[in-house]
KOLSE-809625 format. One record per residue (C-alpha): residue number from 1; residue in one letter; x, y, z. Coordinates in pm, whole numbers. Layout:
! KOLSE-809625
<r><pos>NUM</pos><code>A</code><u>X</u><v>Y</v><w>Z</w></r>
...
! end
This chain:
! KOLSE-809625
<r><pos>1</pos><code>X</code><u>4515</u><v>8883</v><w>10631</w></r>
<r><pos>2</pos><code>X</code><u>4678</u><v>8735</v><w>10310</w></r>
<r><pos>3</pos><code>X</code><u>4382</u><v>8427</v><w>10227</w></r>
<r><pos>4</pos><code>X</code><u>4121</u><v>8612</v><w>10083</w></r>
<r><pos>5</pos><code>X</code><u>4108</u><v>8786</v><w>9783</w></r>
<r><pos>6</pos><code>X</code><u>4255</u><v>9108</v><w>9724</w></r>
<r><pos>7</pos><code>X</code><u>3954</u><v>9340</v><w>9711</w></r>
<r><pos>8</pos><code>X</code><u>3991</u><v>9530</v><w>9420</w></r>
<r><pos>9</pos><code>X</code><u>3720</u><v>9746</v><w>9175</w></r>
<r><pos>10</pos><code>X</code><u>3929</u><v>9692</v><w>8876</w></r>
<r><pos>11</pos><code>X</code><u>4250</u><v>9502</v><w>8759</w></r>
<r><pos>12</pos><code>X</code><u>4579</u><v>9711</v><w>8914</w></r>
<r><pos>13</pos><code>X</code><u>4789</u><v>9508</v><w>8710</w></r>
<r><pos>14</pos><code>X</code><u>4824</u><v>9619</v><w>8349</w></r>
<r><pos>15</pos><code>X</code><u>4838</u><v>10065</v><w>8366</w></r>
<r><pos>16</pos><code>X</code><u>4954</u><v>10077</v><w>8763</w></r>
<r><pos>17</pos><code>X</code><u>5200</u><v>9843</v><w>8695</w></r>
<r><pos>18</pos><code>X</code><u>5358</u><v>9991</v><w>8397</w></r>
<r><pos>19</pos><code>X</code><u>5378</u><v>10333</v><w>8598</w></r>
<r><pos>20</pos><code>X</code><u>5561</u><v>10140</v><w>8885</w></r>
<r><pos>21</pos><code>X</code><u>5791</u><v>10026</v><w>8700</w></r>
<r><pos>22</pos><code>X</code><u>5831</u><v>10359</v><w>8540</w></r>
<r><pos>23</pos><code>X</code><u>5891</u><v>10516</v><w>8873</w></r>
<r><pos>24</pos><code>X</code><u>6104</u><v>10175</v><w>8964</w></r>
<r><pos>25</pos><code>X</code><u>6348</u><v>10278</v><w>8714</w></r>
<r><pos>26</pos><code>X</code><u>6317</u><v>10682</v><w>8719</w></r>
<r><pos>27</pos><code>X</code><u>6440</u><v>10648</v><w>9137</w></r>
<r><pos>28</pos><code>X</code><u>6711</u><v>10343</v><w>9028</w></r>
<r><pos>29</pos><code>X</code><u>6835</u><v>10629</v><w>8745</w></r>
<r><pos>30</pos><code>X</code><u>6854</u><v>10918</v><w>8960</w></r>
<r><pos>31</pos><code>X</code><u>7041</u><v>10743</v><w>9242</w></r>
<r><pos>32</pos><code>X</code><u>7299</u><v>10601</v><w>9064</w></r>
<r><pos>33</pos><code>X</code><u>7361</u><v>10901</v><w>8852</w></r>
<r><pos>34</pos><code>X</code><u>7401</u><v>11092</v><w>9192</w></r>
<r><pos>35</pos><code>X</code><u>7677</u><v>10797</v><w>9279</w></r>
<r><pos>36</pos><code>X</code><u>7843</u><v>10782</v><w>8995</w></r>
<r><pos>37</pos><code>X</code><u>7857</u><v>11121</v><w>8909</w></r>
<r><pos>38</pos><code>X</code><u>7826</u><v>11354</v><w>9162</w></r>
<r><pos>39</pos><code>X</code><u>8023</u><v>11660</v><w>9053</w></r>
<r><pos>40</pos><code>X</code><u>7800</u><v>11662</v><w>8816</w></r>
<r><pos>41</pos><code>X</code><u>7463</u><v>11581</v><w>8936</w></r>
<r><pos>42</pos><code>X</code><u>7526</u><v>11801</v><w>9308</w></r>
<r><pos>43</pos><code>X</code><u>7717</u><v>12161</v><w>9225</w></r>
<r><pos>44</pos><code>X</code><u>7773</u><v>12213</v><w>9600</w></r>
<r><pos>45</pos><code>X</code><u>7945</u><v>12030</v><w>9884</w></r>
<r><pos>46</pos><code>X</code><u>7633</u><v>12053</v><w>10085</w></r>
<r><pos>47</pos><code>X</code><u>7400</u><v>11882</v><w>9832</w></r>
<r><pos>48</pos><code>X</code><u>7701</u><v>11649</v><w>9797</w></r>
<r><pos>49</pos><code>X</code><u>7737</u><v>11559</v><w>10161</w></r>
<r><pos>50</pos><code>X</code><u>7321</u><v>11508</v><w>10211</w></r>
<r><pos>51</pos><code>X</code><u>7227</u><v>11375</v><w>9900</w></r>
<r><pos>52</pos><code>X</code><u>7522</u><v>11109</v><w>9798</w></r>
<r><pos>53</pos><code>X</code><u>7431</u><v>10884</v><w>10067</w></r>
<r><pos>54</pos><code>X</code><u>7076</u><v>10937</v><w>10041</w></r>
<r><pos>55</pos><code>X</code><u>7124</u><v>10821</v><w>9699</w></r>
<r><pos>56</pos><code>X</code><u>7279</u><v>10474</v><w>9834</w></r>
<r><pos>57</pos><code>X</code><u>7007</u><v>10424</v><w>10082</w></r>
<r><pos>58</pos><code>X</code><u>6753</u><v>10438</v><w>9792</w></r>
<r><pos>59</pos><code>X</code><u>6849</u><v>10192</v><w>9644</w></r>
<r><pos>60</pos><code>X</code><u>6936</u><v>9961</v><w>9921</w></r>
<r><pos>61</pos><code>X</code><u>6602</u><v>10053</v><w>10125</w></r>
<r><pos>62</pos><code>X</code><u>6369</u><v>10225</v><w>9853</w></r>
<r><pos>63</pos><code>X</code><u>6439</u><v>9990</v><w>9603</w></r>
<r><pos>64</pos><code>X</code><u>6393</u><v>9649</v><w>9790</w></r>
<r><pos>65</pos><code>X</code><u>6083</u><v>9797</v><w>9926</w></r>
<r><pos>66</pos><code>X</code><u>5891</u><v>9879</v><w>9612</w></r>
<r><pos>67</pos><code>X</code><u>5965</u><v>9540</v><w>9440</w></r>
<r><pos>68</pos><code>X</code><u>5891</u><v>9372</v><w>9747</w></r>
<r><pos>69</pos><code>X</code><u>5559</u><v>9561</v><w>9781</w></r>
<r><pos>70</pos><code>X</code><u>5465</u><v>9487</v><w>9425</w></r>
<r><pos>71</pos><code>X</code><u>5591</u><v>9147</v><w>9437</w></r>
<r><pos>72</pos><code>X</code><u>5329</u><v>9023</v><w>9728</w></r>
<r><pos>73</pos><code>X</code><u>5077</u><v>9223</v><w>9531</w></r>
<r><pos>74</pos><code>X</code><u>5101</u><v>9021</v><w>9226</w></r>
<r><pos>75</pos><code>X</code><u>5049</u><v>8688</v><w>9467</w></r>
<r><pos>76</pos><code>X</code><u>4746</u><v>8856</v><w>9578</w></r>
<r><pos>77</pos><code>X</code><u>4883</u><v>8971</v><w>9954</w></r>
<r><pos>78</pos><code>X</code><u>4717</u><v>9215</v><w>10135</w></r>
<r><pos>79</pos><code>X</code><u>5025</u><v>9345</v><w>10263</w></r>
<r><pos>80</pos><code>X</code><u>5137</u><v>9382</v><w>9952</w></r>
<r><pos>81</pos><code>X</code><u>4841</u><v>9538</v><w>9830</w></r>
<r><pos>82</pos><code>X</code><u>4823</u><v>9800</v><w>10129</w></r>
<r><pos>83</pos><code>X</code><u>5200</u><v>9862</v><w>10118</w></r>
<r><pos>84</pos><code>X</code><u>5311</u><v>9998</v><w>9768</w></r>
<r><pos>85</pos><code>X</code><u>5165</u><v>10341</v><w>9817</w></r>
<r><pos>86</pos><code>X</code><u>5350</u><v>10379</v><w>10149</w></r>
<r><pos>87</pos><code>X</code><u>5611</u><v>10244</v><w>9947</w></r>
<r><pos>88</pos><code>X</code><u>5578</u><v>10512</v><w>9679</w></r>
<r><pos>89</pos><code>X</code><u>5534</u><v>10807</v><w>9901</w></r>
<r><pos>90</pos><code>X</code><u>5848</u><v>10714</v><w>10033</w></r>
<r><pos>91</pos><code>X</code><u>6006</u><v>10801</v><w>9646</w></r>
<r><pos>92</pos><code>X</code><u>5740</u><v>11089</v><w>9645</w></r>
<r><pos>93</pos><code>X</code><u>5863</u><v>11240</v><w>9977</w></r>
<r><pos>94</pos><code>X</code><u>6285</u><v>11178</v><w>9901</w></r>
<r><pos>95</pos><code>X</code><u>6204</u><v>11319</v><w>9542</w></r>
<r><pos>96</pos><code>X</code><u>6037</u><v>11627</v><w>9696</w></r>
<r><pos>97</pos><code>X</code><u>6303</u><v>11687</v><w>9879</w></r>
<r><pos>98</pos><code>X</code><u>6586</u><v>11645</v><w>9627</w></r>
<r><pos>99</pos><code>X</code><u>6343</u><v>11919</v><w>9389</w></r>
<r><pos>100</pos><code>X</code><u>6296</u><v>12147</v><w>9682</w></r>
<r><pos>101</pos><code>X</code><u>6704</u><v>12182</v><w>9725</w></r>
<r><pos>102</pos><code>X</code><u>6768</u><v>12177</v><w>9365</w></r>
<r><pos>103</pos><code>X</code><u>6902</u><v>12431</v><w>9155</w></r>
<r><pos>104</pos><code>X</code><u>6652</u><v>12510</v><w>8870</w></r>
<r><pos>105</pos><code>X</code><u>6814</u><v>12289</v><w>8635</w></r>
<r><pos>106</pos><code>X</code><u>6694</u><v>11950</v><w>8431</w></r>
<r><pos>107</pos><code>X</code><u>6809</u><v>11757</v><w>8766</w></r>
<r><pos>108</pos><code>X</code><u>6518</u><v>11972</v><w>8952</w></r>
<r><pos>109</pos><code>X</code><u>6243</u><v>11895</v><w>8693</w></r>
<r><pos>110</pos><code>X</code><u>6339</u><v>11489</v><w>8667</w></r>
<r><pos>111</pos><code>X</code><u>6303</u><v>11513</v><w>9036</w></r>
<r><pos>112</pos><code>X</code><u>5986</u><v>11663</v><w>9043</w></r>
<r><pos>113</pos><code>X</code><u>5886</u><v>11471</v><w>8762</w></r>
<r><pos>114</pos><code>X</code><u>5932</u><v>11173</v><w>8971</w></r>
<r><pos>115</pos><code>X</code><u>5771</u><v>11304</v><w>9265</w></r>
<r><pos>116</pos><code>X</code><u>5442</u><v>11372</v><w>9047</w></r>
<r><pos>117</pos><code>X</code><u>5431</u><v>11036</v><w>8870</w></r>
<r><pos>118</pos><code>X</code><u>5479</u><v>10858</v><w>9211</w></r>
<r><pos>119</pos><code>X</code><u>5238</u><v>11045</v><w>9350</w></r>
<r><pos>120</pos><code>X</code><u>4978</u><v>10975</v><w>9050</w></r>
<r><pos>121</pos><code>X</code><u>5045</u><v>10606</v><w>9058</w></r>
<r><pos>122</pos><code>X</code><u>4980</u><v>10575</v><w>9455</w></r>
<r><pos>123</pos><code>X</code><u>4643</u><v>10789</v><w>9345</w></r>
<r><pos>124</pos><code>X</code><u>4523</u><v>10517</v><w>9069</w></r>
<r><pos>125</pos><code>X</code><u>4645</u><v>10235</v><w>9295</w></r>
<r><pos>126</pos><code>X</code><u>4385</u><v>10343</v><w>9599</w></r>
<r><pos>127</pos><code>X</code><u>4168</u><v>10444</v><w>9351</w></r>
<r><pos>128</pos><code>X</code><u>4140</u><v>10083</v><w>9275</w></r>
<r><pos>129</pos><code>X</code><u>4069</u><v>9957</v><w>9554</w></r>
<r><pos>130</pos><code>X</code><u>3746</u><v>9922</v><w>9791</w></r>
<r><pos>131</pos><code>X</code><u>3784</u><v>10081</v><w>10113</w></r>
<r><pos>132</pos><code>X</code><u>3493</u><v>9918</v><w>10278</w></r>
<r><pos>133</pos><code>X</code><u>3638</u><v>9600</v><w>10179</w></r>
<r><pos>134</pos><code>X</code><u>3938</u><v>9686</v><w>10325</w></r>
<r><pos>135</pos><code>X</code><u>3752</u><v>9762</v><w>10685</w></r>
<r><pos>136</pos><code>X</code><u>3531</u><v>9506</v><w>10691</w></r>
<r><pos>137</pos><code>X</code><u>3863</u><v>9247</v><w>10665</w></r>
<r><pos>138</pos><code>X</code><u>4060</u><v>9453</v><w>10921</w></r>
<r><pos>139</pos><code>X</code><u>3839</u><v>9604</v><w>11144</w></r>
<r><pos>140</pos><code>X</code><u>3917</u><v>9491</v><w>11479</w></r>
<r><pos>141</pos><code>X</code><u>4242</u><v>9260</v><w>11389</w></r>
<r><pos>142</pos><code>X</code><u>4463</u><v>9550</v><w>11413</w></r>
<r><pos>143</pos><code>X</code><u>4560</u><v>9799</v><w>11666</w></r>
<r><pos>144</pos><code>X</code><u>4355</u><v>10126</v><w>11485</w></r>
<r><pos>145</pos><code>X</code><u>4424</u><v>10354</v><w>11822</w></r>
<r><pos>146</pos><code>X</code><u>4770</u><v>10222</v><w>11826</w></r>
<r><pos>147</pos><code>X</code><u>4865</u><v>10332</v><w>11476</w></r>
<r><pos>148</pos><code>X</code><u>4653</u><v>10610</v><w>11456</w></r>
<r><pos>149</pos><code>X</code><u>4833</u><v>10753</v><w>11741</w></r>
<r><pos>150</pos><code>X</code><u>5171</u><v>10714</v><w>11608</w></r>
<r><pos>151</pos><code>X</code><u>5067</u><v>10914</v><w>11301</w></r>
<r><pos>152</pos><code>X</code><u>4929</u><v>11149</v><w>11437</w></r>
<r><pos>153</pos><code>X</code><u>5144</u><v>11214</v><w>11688</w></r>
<r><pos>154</pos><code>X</code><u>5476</u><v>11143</v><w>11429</w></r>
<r><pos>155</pos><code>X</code><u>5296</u><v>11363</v><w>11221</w></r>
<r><pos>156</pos><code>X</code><u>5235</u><v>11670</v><w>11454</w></r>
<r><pos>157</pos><code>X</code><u>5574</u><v>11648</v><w>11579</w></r>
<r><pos>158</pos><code>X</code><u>5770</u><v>11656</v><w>11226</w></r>
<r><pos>159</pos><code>X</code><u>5470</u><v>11934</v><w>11085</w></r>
<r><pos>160</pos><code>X</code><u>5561</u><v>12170</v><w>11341</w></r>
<r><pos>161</pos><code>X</code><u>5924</u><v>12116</v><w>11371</w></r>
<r><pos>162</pos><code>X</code><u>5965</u><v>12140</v><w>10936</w></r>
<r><pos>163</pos><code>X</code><u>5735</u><v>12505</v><w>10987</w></r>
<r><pos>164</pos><code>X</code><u>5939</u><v>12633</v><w>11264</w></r>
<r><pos>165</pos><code>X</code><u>6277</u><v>12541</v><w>11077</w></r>
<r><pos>166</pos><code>X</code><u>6152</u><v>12669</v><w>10758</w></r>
<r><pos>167</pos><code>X</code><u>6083</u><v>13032</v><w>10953</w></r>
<r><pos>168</pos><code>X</code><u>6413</u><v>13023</v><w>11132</w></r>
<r><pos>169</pos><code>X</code><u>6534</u><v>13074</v><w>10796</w></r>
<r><pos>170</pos><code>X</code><u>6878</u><v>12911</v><w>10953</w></r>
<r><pos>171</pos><code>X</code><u>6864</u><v>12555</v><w>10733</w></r>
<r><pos>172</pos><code>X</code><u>7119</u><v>12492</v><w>10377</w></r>
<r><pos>173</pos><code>X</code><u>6934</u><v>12395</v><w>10136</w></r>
<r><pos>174</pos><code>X</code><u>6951</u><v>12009</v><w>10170</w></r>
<r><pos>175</pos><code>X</code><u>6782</u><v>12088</v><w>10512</w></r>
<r><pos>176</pos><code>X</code><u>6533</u><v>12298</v><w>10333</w></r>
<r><pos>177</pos><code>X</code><u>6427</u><v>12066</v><w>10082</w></r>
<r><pos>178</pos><code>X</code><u>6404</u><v>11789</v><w>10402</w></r>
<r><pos>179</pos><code>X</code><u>6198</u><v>12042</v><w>10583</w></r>
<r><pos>180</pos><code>X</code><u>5990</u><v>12071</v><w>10220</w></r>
<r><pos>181</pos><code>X</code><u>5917</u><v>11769</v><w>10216</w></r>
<r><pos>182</pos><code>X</code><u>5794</u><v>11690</v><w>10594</w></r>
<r><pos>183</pos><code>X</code><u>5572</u><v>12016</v><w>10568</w></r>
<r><pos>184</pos><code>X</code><u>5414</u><v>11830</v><w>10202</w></r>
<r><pos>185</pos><code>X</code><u>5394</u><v>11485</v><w>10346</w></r>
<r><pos>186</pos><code>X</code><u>5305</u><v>11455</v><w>10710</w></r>
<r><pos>187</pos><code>X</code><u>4975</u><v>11649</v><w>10735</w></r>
<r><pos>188</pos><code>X</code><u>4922</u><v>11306</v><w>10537</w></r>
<r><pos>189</pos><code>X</code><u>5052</u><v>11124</v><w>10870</w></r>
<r><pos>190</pos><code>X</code><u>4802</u><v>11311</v><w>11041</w></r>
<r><pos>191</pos><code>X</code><u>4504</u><v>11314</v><w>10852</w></r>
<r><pos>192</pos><code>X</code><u>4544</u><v>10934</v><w>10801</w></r>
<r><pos>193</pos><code>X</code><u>4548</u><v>10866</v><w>11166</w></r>
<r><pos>194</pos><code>X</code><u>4252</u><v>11107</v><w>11245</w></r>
<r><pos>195</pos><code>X</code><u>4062</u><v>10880</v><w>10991</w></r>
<r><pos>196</pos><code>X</code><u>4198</u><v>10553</v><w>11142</w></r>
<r><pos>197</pos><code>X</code><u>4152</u><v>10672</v><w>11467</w></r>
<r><pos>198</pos><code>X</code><u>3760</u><v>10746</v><w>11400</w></r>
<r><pos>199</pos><code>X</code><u>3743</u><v>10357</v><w>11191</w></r>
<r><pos>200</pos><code>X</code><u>3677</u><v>10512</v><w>10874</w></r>
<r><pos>201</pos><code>X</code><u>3699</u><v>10290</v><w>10561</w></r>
<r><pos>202</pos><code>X</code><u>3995</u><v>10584</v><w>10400</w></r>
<r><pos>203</pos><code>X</code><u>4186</u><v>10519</v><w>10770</w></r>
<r><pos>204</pos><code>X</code><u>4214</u><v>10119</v><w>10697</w></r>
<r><pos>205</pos><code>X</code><u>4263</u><v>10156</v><w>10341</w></r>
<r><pos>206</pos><code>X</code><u>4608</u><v>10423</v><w>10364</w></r>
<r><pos>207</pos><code>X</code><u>4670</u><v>10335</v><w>10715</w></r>
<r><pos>208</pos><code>X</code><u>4932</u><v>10075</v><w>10632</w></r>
<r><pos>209</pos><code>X</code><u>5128</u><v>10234</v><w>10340</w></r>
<r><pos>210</pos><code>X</code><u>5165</u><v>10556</v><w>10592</w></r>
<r><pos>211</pos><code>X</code><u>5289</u><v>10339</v><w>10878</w></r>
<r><pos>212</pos><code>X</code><u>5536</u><v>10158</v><w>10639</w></r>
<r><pos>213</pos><code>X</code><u>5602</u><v>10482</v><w>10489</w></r>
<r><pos>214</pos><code>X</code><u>5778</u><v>10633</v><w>10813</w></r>
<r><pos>215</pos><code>X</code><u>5902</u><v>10279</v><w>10915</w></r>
<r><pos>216</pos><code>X</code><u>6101</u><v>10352</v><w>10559</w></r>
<r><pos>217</pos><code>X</code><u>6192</u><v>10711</v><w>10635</w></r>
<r><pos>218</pos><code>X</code><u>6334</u><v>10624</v><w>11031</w></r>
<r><pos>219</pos><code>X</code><u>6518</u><v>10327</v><w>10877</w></r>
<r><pos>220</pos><code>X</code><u>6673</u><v>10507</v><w>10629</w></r>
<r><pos>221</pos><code>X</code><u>6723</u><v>10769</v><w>10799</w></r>
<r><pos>222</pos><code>X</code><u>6948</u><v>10519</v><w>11002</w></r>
<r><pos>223</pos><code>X</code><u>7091</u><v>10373</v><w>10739</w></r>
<r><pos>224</pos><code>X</code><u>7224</u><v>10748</v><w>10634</w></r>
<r><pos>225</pos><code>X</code><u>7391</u><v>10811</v><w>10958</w></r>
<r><pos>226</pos><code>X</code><u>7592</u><v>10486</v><w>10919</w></r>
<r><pos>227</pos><code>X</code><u>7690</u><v>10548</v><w>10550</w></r>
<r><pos>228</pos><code>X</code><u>7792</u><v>10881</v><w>10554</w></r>
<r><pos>229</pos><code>X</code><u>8121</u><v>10881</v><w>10747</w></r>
<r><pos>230</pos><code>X</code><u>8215</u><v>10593</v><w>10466</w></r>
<r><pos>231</pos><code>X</code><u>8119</u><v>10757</v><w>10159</w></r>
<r><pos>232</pos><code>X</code><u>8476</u><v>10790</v><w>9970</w></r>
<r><pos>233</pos><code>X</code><u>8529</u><v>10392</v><w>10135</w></r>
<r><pos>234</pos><code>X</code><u>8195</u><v>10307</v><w>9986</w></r>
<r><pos>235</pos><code>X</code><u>8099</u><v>10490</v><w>9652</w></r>
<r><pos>236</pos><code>X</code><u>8442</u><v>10467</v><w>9468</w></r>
<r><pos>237</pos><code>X</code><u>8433</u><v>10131</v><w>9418</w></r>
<r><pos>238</pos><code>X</code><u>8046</u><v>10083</v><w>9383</w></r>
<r><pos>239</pos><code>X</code><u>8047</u><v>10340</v><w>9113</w></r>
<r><pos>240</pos><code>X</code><u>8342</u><v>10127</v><w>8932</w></r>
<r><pos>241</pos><code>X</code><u>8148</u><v>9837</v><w>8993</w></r>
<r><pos>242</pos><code>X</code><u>7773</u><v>9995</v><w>8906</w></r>
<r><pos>243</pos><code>X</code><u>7928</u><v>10094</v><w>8573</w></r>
<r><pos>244</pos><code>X</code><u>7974</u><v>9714</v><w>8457</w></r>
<r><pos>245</pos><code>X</code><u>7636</u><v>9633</v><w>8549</w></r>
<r><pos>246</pos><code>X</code><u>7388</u><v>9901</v><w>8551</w></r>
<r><pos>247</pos><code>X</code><u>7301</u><v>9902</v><w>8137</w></r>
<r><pos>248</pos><code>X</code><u>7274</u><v>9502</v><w>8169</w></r>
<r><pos>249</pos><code>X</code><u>7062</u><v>9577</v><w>8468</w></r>
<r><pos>250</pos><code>X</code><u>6805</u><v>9863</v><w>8324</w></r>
<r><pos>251</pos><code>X</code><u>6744</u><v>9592</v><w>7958</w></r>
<r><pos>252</pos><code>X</code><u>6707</u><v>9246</v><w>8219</w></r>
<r><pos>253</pos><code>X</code><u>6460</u><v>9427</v><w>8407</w></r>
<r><pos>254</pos><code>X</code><u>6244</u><v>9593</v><w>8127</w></r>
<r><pos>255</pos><code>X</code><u>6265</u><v>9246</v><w>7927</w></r>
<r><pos>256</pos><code>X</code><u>6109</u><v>9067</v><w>8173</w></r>
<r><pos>257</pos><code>X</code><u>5840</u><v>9331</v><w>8344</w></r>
<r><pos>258</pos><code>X</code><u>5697</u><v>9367</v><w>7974</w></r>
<r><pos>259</pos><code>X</code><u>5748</u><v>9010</v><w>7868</w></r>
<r><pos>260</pos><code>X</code><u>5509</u><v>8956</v><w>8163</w></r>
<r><pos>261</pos><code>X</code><u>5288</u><v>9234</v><w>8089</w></r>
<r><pos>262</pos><code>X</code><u>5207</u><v>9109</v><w>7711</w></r>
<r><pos>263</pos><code>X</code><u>5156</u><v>8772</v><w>7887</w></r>
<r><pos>264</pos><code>X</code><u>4918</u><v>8888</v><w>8107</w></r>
<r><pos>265</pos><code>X</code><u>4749</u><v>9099</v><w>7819</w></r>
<r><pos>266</pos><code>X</code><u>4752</u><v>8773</v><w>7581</w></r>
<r><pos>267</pos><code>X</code><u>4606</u><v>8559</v><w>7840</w></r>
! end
């Protein structure tokens, strides 16, 4: 799956990668403000208590992922290629839900700010690419009942659960914005699969990034669950630490995403 060419219409690699990066940053920005300064950033104990963690496991999990998706995709790897936007409706989905519980304040807008640009970029990225390409290479080579079923299914399950939740009117509002967010996102689950199930060119080309999408969400989902009961053991001295490094951080990664960019450009 990674030999041939990556089949694209146009170049993803000069606009789609400048808005990745944008969104790379935005997330990285957001999380460790809600780290490092959480009094601030969270004005209840219940935002506190969800979000804090959720913050760390963006940046272990979300982070990784979306460089690691975008790296394969500049080596021309499918994978890679078929994997950012699952990779960047996993922002889109955790930045829903972070606007949906927030207060209306500038936190709530930079959230939903994210969530729109993320959701733009994964829009230009598929966009870009030819679908019947895309099923012509994978048709047959990979389980399409298999993976249609888990999204569907997945996707029924966490639909209904997020409407009947959201009418039991019982949820804080860190559960609300979860249940926000699984209400916006997984009729994309299901309509995916349906597609995938029936071989259409649309169900090969998103297939992937909504399968590695929930892979995301489940892992970090675990990955919460385990950090939680640590968080004073954890975040004190990763925000003393993230405080040394972050500024050096945000200028070595800008240098050298735009020193490639004009590269690219000049060549």
């Amino acid at each position: 799956m990674n030999t041939s060419p990556l089949p694209l219409k146009r170049s993803v690699l000069q606009t789609e990668q400048i808005l990745l990066f944008v969104v790379l940053l935005w997330m990285t920005a957001l999380s460790l403000a809600g780290l490092l300064f959480p009094l601030m950033v969270y004005p209840r104990p219940d935002l506190r208590q969800a979000f804090r963690p959720n913050d760390a496991v963006n940046l272990v999990i979300g982070l990784p992922a979306l460089l690691g998706a975008w790296w394969l995709m500049r080596r021309g790897r499918w994978f890679g290629l078929l994997g950012l936007p699952g990779a960047l409706l996993y922002v889109t989905y955790n930045s829903i839900a972070y606007a949906a519980a927030m207060p209306l304040t500038g936190l709530f807008f930079a959230h939903l700010g994210l969530a729109g640009l993320s959701a733009l970029t994964i829009f230009r990225l598929l966009s870009g690419v030819d679908a019947a390409a895309v099923q012509a290479r994978l048709q047959g080579r990979v389980a399409e009942r298999f993976g249609a079923g888990v999204l569907m299914g997945f996707g029924a399950l966490f639909f209904l659960r997020a409407v009947a939740e959201f009418f039991d009117g019982a949820a804080d509002w860190a559960a609300f914005g979860v249940l926000v967010a699984d209400g916006l996102t997984t009729p994309l689950w299901i309509l995916g699969g349906l597609y995938l199930w029936r071989k259409q060119p649309s169900g090969y080309l998103c297939g992937a990034g909504l399968l590695l999408q929930a892979s995301l969400l489940f892992i970090g989902l675990l990955a919460f669950f385990v950090l939680q009961p640590f968080e004073g053991m954890i975040f004190v001295p990763f925000g003393v630490f993230a405080r040394g490094f972050s500024i050096r951080l945000g200028w070595w990664m800008g240098g050298g995403c735009f020193s490639n960019l004009r590269k690219e450009q000049s060549g």
